[in-house]
C-alpha positions in Angstrom: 120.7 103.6 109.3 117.0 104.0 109.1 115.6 103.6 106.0 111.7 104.0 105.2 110.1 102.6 102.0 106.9 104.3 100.8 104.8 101.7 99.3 100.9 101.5 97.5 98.5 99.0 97.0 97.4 98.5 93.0 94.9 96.8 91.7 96.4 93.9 89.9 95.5 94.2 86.5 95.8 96.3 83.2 91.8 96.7 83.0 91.5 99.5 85.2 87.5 100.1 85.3 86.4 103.3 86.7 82.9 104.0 89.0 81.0 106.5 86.5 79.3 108.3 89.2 82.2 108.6 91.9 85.0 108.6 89.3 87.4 106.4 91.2 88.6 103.0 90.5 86.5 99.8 91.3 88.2 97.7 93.6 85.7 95.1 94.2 86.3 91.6 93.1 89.9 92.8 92.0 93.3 91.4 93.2 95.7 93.7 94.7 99.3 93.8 95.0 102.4 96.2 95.7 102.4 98.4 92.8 105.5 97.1 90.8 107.8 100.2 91.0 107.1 100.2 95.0 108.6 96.3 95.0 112.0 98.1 93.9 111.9 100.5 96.2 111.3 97.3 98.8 114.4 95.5 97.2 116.9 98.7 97.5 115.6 99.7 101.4 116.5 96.0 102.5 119.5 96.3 100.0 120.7 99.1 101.9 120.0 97.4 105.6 122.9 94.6 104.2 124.9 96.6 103.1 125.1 99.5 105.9 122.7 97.8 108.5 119.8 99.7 110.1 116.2 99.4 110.1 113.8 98.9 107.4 110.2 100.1 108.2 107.6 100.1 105.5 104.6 102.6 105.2 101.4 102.9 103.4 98.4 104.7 103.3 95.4 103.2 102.6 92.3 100.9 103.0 92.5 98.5 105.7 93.0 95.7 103.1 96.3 97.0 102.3 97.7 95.5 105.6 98.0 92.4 102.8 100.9 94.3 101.1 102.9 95.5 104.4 103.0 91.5 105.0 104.2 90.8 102.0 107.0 93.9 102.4 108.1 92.3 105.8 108.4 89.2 104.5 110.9 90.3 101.5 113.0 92.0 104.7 111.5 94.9 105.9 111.7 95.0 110.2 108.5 97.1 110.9 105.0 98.2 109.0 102.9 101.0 109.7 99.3 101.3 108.1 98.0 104.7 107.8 94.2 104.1 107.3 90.9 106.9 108.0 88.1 107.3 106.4 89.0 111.0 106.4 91.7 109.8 104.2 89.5 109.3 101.3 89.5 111.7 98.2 93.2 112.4 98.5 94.9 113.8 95.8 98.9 113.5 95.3 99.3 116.6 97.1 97.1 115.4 99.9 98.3 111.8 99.8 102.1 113.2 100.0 101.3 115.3 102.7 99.6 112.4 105.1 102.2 110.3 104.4 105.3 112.6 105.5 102.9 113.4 108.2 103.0 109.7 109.4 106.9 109.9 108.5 107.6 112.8 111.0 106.0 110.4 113.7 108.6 108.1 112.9 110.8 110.1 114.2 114.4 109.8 112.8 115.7 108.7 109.4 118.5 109.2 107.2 116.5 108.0 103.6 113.0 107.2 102.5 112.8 105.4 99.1 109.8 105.2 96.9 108.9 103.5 93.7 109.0 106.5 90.9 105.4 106.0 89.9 102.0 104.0 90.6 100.5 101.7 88.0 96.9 103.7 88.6 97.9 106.5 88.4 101.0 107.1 86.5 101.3 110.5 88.0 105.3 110.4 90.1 103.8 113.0 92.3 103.7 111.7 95.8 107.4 110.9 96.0 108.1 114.6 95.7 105.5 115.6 97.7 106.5 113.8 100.6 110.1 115.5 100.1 108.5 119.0 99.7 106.6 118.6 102.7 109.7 117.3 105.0 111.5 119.6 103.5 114.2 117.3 102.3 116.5 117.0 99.6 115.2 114.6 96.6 116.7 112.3 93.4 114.2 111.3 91.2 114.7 108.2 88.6 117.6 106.7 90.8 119.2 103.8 88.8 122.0 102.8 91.4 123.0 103.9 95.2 126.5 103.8 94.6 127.1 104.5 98.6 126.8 106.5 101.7 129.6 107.9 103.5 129.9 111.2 105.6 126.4 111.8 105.9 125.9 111.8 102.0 124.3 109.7 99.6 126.2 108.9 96.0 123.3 108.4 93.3 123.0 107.6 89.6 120.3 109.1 88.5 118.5 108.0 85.3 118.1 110.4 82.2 116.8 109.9 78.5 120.5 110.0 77.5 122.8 108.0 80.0 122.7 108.9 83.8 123.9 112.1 86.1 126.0 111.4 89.2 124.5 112.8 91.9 125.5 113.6 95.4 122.9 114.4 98.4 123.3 114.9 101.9 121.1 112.9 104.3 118.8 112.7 105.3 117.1 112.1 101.7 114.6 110.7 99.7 114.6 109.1 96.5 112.2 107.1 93.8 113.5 104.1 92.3 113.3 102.9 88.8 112.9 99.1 87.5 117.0 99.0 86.4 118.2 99.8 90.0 118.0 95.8 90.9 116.2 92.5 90.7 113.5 92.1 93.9 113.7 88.5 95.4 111.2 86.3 96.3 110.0 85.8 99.9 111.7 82.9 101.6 109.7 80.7 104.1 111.2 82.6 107.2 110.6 85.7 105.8 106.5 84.4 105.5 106.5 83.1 108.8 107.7 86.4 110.1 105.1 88.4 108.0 102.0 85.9 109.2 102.8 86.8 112.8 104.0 90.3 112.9 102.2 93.5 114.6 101.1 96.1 111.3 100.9 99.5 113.3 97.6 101.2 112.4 97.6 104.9 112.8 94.5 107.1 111.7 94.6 110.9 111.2 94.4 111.9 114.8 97.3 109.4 115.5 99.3 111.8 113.2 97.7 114.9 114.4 97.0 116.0 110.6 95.4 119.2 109.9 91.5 118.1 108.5 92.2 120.5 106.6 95.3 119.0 104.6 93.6 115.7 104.2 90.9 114.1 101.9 88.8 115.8 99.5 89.2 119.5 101.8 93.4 119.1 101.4 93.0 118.2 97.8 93.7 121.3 94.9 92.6 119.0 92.5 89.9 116.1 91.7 88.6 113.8 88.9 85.4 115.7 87.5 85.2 113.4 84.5 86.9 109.9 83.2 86.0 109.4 79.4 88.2 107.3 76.9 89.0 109.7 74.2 87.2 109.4 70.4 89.4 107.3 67.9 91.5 109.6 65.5 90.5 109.7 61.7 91.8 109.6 58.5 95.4 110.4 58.3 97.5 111.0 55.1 100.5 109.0 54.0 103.4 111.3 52.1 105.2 109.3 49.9 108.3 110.3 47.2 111.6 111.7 47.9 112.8 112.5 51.2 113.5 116.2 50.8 110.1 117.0 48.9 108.2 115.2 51.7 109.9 117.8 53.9 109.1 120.8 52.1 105.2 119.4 52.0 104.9 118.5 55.9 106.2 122.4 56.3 103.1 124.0 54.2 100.7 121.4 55.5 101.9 122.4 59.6 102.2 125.9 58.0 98.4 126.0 57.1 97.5 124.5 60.9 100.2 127.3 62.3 99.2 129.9 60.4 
């Protein structure tokens, strides 16, 4: 089986600063790391490689720097990393981003499942995972919870809702985005380092995946950041009080007067 796991780069931290002139995050003097979500996605693809052997091969796109996370996937298990990095790359939105990356996935060649993490810390926006479907033109589960197994050239899912979970059933090849409940990611053991220190990182820039200049960077991107701004704290507020059904009948007239 060959299994690819989609991973990103985060800055690691909750105080996310943004460049007021370029409107993009500052990454200077910041500590990165595999965005969280992407480290169950890791977990799961070599998951899947014990349980139904195969070949785990980890990709990202990014800055050269992010070579530091690919190391850090092969030494929780993964068997081969691929760095997609080009400074033509830069301004990508999701749609742009999803479409360089199942660019680089179609040089692959074959695979039966790609897994990603369901969202990234900076930007919160669970895009690129089915972007990178749409673009292959593959079937996708979103909010996967548990691979219960894979059989016959199908994939048996349970796929996380607000209420409980749906069963889902997918033929291959497939991708999916993991959630945080699917399992527990381990830590790297000293082979698994050793093995990371010393292994090749494939580098491939956008003439290695013959992308269309077009599709890529700020010219394949629909949409941009034109302004970041942290919104005005609300005012005022009122405070009903008294029995449960008159409070009722007031919050109707008072939405009524907004409504109306």
């Amino acid at each position: 089986m060959n299994i690819i796991v989609c991973i990103k780069q985060v800055p690691n931290t909750t105080d996310v600063k943004i460049d007021p002139v370029t409107n993009t995050l500052i990454r200077d003097g910041v500590e990165s790391v595999i965005n969280p979500f992407d480290a169950y996605a890791v977990e799961e693809g070599v998951r899947l490689k014990e349980r139904f052997g195969g070949k785990v091969t980890v990709i990202t796109m990014g800055p050269p720097q992010a070579e530091n996370a690919l190391r850090e996937a092969i030494s929780l298990g993964c068997d081969e990393a691929i760095l997609v990095s080009d400074r033509k790359f830069a301004g990508s939105d999701t749609w742009a981003t999803s479409y360089t990356i199942a660019t680089a996935i179609k040089k692959i060649g074959t695979f039966d499942i790609i897994i990603c993490g369901k969202q990234a810390s900076d930007g919160d926006t669970a895009q690129v995972g089915p972007g990178i479907s749409t673009h292959l033109d593959i079937p996708q589960v979103t909010y996967v919870k548990k691979i219960e197994d894979i059989k016959d050239n199908k994939a048996k899912v349970e796929r996380m809702m607000e209420e409980g979970y749906d069963v889902v059933e997918t033929p291959l090849p497939c991708l999916f985005t993991v959630v945080k409940e699917i399992n527990s990611p381990r830590l790297p053991s000293l082979r698994g380092m050793m093995k990371a220190k010393s292994a090749k990182i494939i580098k491939w820039t956008a003439d290695d995946i013959e992308a269309n200049p077009k599709s890529i960077g700020l010219d394949g991107s629909p949409t941009r950041v034109v302004k970041i701004f942290t919104p005005l704290p609300r005012k005022g507020g009122e405070i009903l009080r008294g029995d449960t059904a008159d409070i009722a009948r007031e919050i109707v007239e008072l939405l009524k007067d907004v409504v109306i």
